[in-house]
BALOBA-1460 file (C-alpha; in Angstrom, 3 decimals):
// residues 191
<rec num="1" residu="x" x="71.785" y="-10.073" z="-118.469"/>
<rec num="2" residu="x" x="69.090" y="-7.462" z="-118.357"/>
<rec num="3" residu="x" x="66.373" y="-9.859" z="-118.690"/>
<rec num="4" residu="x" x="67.583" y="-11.670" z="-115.664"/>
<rec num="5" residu="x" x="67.501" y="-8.179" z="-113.704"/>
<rec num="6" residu="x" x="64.497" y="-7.328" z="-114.999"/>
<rec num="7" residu="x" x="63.446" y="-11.108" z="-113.615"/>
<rec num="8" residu="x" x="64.917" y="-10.885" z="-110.667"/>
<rec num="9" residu="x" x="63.209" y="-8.017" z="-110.046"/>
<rec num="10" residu="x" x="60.333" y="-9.012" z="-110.834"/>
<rec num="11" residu="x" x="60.620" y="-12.108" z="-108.333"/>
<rec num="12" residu="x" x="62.018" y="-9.833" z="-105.786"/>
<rec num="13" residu="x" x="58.692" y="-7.774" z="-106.657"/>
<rec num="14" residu="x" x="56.514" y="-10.553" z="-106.042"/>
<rec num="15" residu="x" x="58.171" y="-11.635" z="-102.973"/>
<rec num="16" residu="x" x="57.578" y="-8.512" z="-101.580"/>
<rec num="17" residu="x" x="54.099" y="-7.843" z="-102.517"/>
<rec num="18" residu="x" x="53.527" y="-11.410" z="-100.750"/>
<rec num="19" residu="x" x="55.208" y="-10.553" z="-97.535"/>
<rec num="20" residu="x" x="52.859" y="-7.609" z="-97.675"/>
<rec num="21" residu="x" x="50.157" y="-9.386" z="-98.003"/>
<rec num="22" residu="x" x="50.544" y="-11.830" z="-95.227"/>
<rec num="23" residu="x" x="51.780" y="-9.536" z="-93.460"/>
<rec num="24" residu="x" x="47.798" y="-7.165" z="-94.039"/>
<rec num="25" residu="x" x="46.502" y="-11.270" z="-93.348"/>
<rec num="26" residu="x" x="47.668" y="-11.324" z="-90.608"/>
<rec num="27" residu="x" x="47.144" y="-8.087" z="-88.703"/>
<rec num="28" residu="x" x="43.719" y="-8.081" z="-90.087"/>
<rec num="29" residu="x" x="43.376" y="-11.602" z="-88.407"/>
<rec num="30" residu="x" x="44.768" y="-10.184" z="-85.311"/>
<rec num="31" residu="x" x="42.727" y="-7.178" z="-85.297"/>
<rec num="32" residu="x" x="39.277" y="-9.609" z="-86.139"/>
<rec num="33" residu="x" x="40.175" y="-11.729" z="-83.095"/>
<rec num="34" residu="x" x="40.739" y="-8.623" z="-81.102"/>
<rec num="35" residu="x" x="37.772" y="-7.260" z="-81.863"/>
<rec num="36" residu="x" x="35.845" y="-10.318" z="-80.839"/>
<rec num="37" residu="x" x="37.396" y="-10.283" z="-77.798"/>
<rec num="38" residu="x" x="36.537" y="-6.789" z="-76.833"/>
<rec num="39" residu="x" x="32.554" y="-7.433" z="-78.170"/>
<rec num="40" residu="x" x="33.070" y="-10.760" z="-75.986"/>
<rec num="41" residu="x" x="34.440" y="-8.937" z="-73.458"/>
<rec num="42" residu="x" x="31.722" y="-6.324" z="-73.685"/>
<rec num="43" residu="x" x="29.011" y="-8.686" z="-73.502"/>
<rec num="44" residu="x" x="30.371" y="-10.079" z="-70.225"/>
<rec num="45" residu="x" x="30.178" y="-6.974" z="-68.453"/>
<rec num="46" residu="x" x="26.760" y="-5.885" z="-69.564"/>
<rec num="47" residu="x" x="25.778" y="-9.179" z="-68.113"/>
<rec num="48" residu="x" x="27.220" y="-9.071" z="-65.183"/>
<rec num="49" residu="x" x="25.228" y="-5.437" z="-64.724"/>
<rec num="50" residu="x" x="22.032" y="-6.802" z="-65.282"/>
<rec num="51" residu="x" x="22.783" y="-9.825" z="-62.968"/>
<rec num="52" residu="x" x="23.842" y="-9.279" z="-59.389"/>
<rec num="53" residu="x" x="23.892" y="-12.602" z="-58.514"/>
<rec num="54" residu="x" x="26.345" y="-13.276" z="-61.402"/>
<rec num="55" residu="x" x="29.299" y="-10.920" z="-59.464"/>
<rec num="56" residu="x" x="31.749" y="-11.670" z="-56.638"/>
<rec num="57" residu="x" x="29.735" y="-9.674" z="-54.137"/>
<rec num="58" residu="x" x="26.758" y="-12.010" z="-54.431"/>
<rec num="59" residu="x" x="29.320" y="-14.712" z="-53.874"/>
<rec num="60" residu="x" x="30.214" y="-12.649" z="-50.787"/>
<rec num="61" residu="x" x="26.642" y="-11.828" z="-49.341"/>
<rec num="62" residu="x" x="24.997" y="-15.225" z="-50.197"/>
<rec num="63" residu="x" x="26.887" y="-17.683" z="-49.833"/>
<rec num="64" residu="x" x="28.595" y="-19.471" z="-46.667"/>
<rec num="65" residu="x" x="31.957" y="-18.324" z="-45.997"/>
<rec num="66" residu="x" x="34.619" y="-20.583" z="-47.224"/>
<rec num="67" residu="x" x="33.027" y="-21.980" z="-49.550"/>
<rec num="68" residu="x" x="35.400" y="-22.144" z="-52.905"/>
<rec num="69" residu="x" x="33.701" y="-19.490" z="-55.269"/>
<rec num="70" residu="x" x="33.242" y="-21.355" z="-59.153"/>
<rec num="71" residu="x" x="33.733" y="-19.291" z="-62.399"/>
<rec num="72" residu="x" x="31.896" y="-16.696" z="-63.709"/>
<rec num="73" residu="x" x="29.469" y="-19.369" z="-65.634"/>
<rec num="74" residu="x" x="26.982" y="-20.626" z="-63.566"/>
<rec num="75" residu="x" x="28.308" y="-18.823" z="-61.132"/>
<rec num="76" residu="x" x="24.178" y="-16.985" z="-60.178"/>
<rec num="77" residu="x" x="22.669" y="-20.273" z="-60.787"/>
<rec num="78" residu="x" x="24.699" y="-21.619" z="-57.402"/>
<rec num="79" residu="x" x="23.813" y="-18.410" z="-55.626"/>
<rec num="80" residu="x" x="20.401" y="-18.536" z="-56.886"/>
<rec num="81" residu="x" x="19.627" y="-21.764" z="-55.247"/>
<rec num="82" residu="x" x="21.635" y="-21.405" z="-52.290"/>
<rec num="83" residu="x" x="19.163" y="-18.335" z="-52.099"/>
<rec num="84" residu="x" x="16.096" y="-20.462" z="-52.802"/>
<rec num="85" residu="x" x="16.690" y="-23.501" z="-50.159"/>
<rec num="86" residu="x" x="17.794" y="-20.920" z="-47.643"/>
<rec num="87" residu="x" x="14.031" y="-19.185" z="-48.011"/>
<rec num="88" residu="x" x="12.496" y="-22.863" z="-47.654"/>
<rec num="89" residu="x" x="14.158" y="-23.439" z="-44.243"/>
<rec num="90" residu="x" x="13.502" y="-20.175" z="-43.008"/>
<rec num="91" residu="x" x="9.764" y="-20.280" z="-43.989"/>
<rec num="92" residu="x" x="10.667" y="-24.168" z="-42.000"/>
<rec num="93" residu="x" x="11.747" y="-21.913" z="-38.790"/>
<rec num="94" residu="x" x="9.304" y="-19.422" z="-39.273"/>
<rec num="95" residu="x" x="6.314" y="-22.382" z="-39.003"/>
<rec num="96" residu="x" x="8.566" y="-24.486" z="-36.479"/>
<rec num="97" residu="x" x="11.037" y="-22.369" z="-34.535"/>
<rec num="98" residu="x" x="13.042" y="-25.369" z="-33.487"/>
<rec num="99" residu="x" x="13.492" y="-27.047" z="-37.439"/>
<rec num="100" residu="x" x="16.434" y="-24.317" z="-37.782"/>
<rec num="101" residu="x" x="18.261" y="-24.727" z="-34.248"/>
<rec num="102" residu="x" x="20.646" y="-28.022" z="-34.231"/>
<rec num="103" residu="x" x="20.063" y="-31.092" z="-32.268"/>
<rec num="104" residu="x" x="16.005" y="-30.149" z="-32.202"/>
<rec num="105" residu="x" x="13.194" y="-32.143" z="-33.614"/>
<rec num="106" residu="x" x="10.758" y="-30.670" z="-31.947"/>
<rec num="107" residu="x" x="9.617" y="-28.621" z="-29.353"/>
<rec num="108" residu="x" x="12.090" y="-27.542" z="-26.048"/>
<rec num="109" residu="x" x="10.981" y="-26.965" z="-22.988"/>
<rec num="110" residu="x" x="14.683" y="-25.136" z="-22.075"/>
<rec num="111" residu="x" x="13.457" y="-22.396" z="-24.151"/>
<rec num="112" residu="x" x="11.247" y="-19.602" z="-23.324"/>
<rec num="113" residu="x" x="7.990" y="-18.330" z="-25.944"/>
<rec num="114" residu="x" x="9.639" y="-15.191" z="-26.313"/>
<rec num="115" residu="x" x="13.293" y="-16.770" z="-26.733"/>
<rec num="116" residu="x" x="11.103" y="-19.018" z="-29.690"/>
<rec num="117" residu="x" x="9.397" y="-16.128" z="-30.912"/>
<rec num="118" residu="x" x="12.807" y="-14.740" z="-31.445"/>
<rec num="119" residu="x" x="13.760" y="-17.260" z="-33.569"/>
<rec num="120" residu="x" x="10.461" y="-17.448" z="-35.785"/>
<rec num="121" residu="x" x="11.078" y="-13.090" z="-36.650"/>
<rec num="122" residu="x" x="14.718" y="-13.868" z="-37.358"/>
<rec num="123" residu="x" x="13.891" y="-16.445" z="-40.185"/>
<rec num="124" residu="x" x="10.568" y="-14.067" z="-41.214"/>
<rec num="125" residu="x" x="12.991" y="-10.769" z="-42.019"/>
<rec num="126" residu="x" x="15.248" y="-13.301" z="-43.405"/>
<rec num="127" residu="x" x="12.919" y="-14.386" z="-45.451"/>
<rec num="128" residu="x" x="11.667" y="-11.280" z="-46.761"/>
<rec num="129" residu="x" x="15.067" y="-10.125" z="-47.533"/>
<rec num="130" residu="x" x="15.920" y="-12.853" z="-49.474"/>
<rec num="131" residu="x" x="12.668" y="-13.140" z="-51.058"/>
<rec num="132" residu="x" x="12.887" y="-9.288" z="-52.411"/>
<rec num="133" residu="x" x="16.465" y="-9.758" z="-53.226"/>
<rec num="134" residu="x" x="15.603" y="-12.475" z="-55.418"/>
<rec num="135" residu="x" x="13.284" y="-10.329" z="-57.317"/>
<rec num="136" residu="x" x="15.051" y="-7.299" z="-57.305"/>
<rec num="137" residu="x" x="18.891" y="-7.562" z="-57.345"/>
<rec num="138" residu="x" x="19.018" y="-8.933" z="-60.939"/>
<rec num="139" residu="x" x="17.120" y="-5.675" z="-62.085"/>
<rec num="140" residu="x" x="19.460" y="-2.829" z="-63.822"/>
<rec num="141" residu="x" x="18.545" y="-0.167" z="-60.502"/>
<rec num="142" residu="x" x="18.706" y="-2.836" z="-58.372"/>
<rec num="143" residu="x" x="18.581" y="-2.030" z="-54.424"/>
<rec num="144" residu="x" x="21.823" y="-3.182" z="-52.398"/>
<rec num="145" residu="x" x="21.516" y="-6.562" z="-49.970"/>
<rec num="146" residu="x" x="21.351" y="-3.563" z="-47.502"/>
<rec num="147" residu="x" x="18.067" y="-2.047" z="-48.900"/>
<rec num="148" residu="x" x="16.666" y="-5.240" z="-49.167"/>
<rec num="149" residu="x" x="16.882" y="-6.490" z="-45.089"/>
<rec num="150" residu="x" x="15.346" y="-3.002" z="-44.586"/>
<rec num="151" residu="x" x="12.498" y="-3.823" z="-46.811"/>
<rec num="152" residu="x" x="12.107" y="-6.642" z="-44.849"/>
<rec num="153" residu="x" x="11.633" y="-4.781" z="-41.820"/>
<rec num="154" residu="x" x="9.579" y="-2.552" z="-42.816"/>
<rec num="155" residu="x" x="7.282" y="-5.492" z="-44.148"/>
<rec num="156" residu="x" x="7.321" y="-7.017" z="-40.481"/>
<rec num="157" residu="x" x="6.912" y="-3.153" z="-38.718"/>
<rec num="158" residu="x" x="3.814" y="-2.643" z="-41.178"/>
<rec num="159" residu="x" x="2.441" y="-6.313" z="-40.112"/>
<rec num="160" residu="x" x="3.456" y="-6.356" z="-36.523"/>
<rec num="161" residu="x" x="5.275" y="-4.140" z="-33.616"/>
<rec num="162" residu="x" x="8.237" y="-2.937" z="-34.867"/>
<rec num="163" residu="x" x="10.959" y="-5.825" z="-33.515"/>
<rec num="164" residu="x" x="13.660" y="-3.992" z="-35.245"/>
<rec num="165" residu="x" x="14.540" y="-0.949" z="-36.706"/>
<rec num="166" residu="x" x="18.041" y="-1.258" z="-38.405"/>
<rec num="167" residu="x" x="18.918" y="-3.133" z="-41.793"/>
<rec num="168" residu="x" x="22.492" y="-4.152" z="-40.038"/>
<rec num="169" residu="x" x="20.688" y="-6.536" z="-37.971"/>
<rec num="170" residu="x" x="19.115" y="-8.158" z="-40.549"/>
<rec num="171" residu="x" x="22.410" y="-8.212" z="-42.142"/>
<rec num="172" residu="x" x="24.216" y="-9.922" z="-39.559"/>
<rec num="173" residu="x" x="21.248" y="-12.753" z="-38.621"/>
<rec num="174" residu="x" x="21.419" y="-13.685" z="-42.259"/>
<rec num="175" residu="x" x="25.614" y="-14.059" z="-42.048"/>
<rec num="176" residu="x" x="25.049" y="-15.820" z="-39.200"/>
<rec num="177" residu="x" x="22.878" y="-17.945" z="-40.070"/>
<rec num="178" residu="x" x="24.302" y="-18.320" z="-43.349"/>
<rec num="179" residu="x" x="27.260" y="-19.264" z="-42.544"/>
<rec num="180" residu="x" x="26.187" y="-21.779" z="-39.387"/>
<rec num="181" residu="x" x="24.666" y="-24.196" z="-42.187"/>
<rec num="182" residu="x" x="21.264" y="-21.876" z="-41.974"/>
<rec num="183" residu="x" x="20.978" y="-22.379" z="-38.337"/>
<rec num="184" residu="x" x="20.811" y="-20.150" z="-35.350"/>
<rec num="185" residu="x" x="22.116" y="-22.078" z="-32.300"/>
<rec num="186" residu="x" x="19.683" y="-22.804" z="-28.967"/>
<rec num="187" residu="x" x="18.483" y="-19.552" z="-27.517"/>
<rec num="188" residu="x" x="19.331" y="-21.252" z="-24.108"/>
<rec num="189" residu="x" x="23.262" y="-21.295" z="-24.130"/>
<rec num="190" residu="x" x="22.597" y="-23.833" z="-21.153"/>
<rec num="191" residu="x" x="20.199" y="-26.228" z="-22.804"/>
């Protein structure tokens, strides 16, 4: 009778030290996959610092509004080339004021030279905005969409007559024309 006790307990023993060690599995499993999670985690977020145009706020600033924002991945590849084509068709309206003003394929006669002129600056600051943002914004002290139209400004004052002075301007010819399909409409509301 003993030696079944002493068997028992041993079994019982063995049991336990078992349980214990799935148990030490287990939450060392738990704690691995936790940690990769945080280092995953990590990694993300240091990304998304370097890379502006990887956040919601590029999303925001660059893109039309509206349009249904993707996931993270890929996410400053979309901005990036939204960015990209919307420099080609304002160096377009910067050549040919008319190429970014719907319903024109060429020139108008309803529109003045200044009123075309107009146009052409719009899509050059917008241009130089978007150009420096592009090269700056994915930098780790990287200026703020803000700092970047005055940049552009300051590039056109130090070429031509100052045509502007504020950054806000800048800021709101590039929504507009951001989110009108990159055009401006007719300068001549009666054309």
């Amino acid at each position: 009778n003993n030696n079944n006790n002493n068997n028992n307990s041993s079994s019982n023993d063995n049991n336990a030290d078992e349980e214990v060690s799935d148990e030490n599995n287990t939450q060392q499993q738990s704690q691995h996959q936790e940690q990769q999670q945080q280092q995953q985690q990590k990694r993300s977020e240091q990304l998304r610092q370097q890379n502006f145009f990887h956040t919601g706020k590029a999303w925001q600033v660059f893109m039309p509004a509206g349009l249904t924002e993707p996931n993270e991945q890929g996410r400053d590849m979309v901005v990036k080339s939204f960015i990209e084509a919307r420099i080609a068709v304002c160096e377009g309206g910067k050549k040919e004021w008319f190429s970014v003003v719907p319903g024109l394929d060429g020139d108008d006669e309803h529109a003045t030279d200044l009123e075309k002129a107009t146009i052409s600056y719009k899509c050059q600051y917008i241009m130089i905005a978007l150009k420096y943002a592009l090269a700056e914004m994915s930098k780790p002290n990287r200026p703020k969409w803000e700092d970047c139209c005055q940049h552009a400004i300051d590039t056109m004052n130090d070429a031509c007559d100052g045509f502007i002075q504020c950054a806000e301007t800048v800021m709101r010819w590039h929504r507009y024309f951001c989110d009108a399909n990159d055009a401006f409409p007719h300068p001549n509301p009666h054309a």
